[in-house]
N, C-alpha and C positions, 0 to 999 in steps of 0.2 A: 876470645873464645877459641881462635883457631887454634893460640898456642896450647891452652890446655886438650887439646887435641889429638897433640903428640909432633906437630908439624913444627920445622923447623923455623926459625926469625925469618929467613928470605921466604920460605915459602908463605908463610903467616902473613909478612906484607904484601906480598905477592895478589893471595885470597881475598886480605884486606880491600888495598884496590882495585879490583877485578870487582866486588861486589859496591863498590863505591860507586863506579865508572856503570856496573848495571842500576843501580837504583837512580841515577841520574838518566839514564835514557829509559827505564820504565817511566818513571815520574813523568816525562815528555812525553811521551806516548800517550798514559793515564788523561793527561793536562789538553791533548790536540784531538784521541779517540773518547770523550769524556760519555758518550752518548752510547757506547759500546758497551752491551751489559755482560760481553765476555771479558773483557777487561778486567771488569768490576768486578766478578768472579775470579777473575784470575788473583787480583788484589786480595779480599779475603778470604783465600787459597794460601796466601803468600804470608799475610800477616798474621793468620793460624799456624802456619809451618813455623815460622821465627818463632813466636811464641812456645810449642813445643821442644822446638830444639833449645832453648832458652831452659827452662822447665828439664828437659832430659841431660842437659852436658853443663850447665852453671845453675842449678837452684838456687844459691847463697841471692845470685842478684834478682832474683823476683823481690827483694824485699829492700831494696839499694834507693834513693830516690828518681825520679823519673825510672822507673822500672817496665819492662817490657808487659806486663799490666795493665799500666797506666797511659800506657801510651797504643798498646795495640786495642785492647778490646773498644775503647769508644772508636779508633777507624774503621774495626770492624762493623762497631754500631751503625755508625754513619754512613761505610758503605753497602750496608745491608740497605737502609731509608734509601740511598742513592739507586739502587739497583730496580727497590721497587717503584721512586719514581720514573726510570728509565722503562718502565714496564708499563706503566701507565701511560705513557707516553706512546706507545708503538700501534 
């Protein structure tokens, strides 16, 4: 996605892992703060954004398999349930 962006191959890998290297220290954070329901807001904040950006700069792959669809709305799902058990909880 980066490259049709306009951004060149090093900077594209560059973006690449940089967002690699972040969703790997989200994901730990998500995994050690799991009880934290700004986190959990933060995540379906996050997995909303992708999905848009997805939808506004590559529409073709909303329709690709494992597509950004299918793969973010039920996190979203779940971390909606997640949220209000965390809410329940407090």
């Amino acid at each position: 996605m980066t490259g049709s962006a306009g951004f060149s191959a090093e900077v594209s890998e560059l973006i690449t892992r940089s967002a690699g290297v972040g969703e790997i220290i989200f994901g730990v954070c998500l995994f050690v703060f799991y009880k934290n329901k700004h986190i959990v807001i933060l995540n379906i904040l996050a997995l909303v954004g992708l999905l848009l950006a997805v939808v506004v700069m590559q529409p073709p792959l909303l329709i690709e398999a494992f597509n950004p669809v299918t793969t973010n709305l039920p996190l979203i799902g779940l971390s909606v349930i997640w949220l209000k058990e965390i809410n329940q909880h407090l």
